[in-house]
KEMIGU-582742 format. One record per atom (N, C-alpha, C, O): residue number from 1; x, z, y. Coordinates in nm, 2 decimals, always signed. Layout:
<atoms>
{num: NUM; xx: X; zz: Z; yy: Y}
...
</atoms>
This chain:
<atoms>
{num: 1; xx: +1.18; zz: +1.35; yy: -0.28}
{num: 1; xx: +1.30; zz: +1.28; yy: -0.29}
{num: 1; xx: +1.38; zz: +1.31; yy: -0.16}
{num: 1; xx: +1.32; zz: +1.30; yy: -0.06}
{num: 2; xx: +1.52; zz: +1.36; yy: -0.15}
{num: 2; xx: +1.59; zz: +1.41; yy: -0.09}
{num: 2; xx: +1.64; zz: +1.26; yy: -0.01}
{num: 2; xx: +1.62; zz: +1.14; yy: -0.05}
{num: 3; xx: +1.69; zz: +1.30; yy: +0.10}
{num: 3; xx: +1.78; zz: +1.18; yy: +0.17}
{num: 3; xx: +1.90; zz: +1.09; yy: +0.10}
{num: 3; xx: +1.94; zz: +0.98; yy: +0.13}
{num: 4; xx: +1.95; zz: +1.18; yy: +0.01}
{num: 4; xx: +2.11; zz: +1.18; yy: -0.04}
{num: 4; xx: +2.04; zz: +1.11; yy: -0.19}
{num: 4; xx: +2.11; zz: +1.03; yy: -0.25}
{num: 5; xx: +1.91; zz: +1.14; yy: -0.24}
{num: 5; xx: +1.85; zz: +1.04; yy: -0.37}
{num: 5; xx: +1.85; zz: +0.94; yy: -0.34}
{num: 5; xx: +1.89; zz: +0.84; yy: -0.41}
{num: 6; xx: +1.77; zz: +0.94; yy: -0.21}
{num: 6; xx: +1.73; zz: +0.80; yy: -0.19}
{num: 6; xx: +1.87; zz: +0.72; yy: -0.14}
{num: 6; xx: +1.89; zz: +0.60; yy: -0.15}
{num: 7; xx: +1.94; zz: +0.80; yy: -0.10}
{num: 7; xx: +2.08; zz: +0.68; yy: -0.07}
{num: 7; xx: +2.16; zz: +0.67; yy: -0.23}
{num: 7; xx: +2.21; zz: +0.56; yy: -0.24}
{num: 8; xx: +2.16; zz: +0.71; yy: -0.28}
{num: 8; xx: +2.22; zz: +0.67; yy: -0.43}
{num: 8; xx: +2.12; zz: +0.56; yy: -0.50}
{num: 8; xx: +2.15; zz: +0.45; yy: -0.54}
{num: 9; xx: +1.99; zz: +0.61; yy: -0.52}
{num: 9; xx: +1.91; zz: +0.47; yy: -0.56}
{num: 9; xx: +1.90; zz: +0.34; yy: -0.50}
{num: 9; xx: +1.87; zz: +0.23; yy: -0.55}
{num: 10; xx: +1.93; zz: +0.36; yy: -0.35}
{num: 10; xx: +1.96; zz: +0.23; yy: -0.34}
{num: 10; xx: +2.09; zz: +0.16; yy: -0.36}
{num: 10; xx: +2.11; zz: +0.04; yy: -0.39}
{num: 11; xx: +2.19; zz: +0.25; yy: -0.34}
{num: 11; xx: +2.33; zz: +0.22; yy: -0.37}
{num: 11; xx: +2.36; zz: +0.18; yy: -0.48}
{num: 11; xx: +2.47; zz: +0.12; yy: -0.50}
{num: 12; xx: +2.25; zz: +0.20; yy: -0.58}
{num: 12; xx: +2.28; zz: +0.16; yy: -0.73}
{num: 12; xx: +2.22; zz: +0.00; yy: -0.73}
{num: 12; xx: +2.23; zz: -0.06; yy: -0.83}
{num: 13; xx: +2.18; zz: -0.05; yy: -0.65}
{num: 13; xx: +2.09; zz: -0.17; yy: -0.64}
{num: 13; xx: +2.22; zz: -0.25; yy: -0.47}
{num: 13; xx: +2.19; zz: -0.35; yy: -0.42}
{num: 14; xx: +2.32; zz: -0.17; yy: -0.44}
{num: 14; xx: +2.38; zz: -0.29; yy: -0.36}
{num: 14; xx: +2.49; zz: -0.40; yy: -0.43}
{num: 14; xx: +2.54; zz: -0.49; yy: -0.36}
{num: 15; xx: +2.52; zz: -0.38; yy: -0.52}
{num: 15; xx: +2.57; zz: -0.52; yy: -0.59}
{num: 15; xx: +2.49; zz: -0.60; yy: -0.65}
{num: 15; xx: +2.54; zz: -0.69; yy: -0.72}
{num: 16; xx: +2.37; zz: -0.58; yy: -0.64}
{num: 16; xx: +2.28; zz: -0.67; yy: -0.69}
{num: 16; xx: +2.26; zz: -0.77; yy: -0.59}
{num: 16; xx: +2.25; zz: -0.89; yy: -0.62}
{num: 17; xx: +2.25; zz: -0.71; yy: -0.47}
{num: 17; xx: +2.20; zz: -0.78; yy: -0.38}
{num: 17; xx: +2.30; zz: -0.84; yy: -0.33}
{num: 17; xx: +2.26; zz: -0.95; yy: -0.27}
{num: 18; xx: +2.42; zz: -0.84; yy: -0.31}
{num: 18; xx: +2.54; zz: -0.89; yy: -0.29}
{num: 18; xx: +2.54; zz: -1.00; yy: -0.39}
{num: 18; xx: +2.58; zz: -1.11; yy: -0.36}
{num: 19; xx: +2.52; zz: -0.97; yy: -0.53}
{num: 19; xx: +2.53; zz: -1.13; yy: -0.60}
{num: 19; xx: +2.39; zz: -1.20; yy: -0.55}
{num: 19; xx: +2.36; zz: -1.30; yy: -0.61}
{num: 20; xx: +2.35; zz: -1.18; yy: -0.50}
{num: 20; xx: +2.22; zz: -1.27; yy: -0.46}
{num: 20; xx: +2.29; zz: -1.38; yy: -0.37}
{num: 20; xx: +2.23; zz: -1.49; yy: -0.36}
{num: 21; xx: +2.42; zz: -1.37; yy: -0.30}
{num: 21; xx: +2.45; zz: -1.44; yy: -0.22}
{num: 21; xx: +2.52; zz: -1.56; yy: -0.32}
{num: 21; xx: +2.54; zz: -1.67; yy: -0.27}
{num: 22; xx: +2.55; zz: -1.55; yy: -0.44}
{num: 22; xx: +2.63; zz: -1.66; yy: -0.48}
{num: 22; xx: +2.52; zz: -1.76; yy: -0.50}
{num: 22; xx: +2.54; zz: -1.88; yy: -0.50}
{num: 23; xx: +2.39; zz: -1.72; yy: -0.53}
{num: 23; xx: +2.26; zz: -1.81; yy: -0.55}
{num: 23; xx: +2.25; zz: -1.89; yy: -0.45}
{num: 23; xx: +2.25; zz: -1.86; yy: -0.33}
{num: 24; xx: +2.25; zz: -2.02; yy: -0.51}
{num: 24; xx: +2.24; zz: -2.19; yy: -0.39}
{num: 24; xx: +2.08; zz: -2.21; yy: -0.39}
{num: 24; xx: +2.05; zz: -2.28; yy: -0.30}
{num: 25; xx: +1.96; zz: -2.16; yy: -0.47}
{num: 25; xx: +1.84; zz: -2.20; yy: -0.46}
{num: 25; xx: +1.79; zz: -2.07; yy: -0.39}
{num: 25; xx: +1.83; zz: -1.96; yy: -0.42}
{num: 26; xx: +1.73; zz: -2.08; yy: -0.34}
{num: 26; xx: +1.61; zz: -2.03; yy: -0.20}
{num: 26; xx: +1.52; zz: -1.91; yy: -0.33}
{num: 26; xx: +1.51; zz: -1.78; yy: -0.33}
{num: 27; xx: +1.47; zz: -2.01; yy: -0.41}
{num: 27; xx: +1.36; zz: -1.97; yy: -0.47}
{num: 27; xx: +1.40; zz: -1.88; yy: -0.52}
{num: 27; xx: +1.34; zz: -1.78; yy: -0.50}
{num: 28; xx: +1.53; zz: -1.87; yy: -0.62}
{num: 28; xx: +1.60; zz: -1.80; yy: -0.70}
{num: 28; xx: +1.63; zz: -1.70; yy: -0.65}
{num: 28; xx: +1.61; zz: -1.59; yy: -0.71}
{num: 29; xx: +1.69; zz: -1.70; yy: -0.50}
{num: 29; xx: +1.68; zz: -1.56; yy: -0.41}
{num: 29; xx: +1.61; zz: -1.48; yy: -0.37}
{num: 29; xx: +1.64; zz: -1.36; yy: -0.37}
{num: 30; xx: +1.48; zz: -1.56; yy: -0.33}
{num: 30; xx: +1.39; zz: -1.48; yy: -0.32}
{num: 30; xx: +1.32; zz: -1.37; yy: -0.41}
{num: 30; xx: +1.31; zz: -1.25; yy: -0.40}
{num: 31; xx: +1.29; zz: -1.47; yy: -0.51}
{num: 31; xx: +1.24; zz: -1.37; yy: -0.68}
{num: 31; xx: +1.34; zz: -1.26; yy: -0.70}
{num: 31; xx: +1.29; zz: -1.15; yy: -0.68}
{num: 32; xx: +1.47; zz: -1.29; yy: -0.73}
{num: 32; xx: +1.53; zz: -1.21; yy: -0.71}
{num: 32; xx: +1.55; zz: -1.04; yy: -0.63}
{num: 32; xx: +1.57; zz: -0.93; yy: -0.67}
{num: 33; xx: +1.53; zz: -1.12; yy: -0.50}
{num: 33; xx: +1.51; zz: -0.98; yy: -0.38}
{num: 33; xx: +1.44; zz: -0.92; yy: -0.41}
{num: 33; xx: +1.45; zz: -0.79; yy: -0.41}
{num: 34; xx: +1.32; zz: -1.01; yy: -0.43}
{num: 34; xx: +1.15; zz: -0.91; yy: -0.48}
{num: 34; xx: +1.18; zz: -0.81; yy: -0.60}
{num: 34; xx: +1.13; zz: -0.69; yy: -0.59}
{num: 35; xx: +1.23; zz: -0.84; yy: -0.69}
{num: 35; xx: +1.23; zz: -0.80; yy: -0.75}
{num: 35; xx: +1.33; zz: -0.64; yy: -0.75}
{num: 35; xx: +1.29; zz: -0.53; yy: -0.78}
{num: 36; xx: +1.47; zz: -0.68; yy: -0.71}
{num: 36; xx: +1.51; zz: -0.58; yy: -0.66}
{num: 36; xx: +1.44; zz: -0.45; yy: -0.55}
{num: 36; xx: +1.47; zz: -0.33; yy: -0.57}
{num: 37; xx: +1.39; zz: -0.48; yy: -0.48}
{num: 37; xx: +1.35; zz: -0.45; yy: -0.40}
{num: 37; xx: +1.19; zz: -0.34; yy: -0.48}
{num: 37; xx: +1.17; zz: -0.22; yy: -0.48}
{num: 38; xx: +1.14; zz: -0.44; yy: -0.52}
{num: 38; xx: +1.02; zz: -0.37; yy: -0.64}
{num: 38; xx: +1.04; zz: -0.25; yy: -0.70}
{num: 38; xx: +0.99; zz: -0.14; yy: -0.72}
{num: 39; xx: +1.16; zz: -0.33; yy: -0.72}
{num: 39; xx: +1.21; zz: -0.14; yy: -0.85}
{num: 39; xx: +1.29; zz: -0.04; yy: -0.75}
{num: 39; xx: +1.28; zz: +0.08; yy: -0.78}
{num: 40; xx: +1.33; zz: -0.07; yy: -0.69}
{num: 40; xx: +1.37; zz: +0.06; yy: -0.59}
{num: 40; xx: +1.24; zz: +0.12; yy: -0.53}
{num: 40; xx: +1.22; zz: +0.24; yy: -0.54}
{num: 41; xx: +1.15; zz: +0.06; yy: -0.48}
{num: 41; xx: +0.97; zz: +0.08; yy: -0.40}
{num: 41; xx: +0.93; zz: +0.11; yy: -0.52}
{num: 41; xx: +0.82; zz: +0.15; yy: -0.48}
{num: 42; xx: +0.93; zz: +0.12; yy: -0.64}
{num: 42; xx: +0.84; zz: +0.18; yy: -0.73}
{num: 42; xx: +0.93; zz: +0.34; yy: -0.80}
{num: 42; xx: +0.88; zz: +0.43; yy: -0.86}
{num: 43; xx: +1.06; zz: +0.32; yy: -0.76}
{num: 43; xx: +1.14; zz: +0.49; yy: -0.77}
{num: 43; xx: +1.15; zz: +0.60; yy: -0.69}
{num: 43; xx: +1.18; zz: +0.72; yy: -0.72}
{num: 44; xx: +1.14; zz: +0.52; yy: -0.54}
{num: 44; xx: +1.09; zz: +0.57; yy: -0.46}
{num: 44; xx: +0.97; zz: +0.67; yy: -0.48}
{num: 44; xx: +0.96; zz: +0.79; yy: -0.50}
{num: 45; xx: +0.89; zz: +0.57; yy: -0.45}
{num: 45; xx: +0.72; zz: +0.62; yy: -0.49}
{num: 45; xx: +0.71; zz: +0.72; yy: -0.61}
{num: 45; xx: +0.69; zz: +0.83; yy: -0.56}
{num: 46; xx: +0.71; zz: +0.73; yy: -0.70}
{num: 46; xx: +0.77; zz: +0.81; yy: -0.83}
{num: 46; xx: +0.83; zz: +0.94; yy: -0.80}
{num: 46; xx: +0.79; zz: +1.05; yy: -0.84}
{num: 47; xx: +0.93; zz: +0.90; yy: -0.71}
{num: 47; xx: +1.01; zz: +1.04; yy: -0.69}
{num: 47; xx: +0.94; zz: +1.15; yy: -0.60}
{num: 47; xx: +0.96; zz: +1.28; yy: -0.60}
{num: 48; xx: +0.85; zz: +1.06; yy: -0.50}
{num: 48; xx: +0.75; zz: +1.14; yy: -0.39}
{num: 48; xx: +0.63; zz: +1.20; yy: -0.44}
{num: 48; xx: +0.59; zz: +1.31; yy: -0.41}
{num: 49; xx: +0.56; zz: +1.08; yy: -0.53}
{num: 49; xx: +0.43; zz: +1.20; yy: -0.57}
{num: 49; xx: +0.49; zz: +1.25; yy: -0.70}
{num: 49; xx: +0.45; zz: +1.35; yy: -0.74}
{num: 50; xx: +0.56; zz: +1.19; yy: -0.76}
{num: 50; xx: +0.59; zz: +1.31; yy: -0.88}
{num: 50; xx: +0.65; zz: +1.16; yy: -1.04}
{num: 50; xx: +0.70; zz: +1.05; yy: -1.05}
{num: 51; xx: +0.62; zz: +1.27; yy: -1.14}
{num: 51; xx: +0.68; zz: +1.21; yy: -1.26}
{num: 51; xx: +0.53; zz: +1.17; yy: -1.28}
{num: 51; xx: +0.43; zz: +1.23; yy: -1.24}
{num: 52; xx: +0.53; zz: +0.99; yy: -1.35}
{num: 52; xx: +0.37; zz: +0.95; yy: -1.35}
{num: 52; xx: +0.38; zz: +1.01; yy: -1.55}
{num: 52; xx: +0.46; zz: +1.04; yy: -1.64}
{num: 53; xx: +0.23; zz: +1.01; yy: -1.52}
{num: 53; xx: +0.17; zz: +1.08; yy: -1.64}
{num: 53; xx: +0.18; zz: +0.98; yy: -1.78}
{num: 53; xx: +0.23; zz: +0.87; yy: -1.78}
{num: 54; xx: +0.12; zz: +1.04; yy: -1.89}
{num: 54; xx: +0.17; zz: +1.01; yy: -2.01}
{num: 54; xx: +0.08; zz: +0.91; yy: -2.05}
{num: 54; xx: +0.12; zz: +0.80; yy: -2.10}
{num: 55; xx: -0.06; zz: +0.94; yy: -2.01}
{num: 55; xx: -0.20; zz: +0.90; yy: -2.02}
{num: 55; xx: -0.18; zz: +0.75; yy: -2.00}
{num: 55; xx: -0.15; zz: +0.69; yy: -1.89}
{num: 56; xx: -0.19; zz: +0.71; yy: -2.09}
{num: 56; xx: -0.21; zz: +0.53; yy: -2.03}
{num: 56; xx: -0.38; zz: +0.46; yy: -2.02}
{num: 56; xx: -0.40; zz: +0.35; yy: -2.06}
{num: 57; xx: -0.46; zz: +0.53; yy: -1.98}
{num: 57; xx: -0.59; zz: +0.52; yy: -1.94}
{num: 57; xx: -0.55; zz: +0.50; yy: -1.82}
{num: 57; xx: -0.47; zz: +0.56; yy: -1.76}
{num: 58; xx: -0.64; zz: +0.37; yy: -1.78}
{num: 58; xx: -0.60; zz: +0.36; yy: -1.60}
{num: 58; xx: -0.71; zz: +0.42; yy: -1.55}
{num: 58; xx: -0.80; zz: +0.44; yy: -1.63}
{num: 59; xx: -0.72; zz: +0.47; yy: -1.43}
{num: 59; xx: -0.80; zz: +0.50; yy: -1.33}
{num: 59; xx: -0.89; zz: +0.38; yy: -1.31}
{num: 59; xx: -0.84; zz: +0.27; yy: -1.27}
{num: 60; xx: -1.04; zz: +0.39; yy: -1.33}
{num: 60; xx: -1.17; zz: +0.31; yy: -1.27}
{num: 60; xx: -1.18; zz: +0.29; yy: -1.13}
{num: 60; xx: -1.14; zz: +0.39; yy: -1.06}
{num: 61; xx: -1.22; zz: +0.17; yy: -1.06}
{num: 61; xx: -1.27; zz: +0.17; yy: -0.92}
{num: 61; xx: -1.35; zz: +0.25; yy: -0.93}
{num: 61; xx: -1.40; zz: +0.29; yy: -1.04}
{num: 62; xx: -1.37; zz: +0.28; yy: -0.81}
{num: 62; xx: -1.47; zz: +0.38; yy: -0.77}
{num: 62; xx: -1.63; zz: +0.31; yy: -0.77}
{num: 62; xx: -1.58; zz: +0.20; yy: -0.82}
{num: 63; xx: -1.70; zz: +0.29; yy: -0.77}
{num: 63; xx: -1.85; zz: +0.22; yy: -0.72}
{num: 63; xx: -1.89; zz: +0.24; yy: -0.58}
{num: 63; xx: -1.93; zz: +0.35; yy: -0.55}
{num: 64; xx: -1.89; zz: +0.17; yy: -0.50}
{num: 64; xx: -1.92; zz: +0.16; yy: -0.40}
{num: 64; xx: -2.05; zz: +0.14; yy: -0.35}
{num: 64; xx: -2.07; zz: +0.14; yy: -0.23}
{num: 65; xx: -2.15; zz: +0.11; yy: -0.44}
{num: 65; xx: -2.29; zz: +0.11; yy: -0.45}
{num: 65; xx: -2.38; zz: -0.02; yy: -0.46}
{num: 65; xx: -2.49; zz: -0.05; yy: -0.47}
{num: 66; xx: -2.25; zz: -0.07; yy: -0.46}
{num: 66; xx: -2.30; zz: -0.22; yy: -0.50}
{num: 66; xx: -2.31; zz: -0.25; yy: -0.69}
{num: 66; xx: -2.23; zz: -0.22; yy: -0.78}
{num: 67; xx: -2.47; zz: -0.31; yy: -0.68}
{num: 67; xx: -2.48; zz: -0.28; yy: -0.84}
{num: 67; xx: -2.57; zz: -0.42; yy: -0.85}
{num: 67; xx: -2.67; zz: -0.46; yy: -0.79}
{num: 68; xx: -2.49; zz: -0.47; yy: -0.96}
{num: 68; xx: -2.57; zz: -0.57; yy: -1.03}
{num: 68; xx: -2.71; zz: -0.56; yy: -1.15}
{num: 68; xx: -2.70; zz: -0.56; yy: -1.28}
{num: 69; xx: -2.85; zz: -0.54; yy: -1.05}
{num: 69; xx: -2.95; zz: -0.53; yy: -1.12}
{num: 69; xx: -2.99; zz: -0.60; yy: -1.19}
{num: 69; xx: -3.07; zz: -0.68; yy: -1.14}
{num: 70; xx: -2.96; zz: -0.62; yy: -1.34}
{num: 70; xx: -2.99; zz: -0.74; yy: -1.43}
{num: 70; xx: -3.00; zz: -0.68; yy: -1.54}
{num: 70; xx: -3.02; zz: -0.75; yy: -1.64}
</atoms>
């Protein structure tokens, strides 16, 4: 992700955050932010390691060697 991406992805998300200000409840703000904020940190991320795959199999923890002998 180039510098000039990442300034348009967020730019596409600053009137969002600017109506955040008409919100009188705290709570509502916040969720809000998070949420905004989430989806830009998840296009970000996306744009750096790549396009995510098609495969909807998730990835297994690893085993760490802890094993329930039963």
């Amino acid at each position: 992700m180039t510098k000039q991406e990442y300034l348009d992805a967020a730019e596409k998300r600053y009137d969002e955050l600017q109506r955040l200000n008409l919100l009188t409840d705290f709570y509502d703000y916040e969720s809000e932010f998070v949420r905004i904020w989430q989806d830009l940190g998840r296009e970000v991320l996306e744009k750096n390691i790549s396009t995510p795959g098609n495969d909807k199999r998730k990835k297994k923890p690893h085993n760490t060697g802890t094993r329930n002998n039963q």
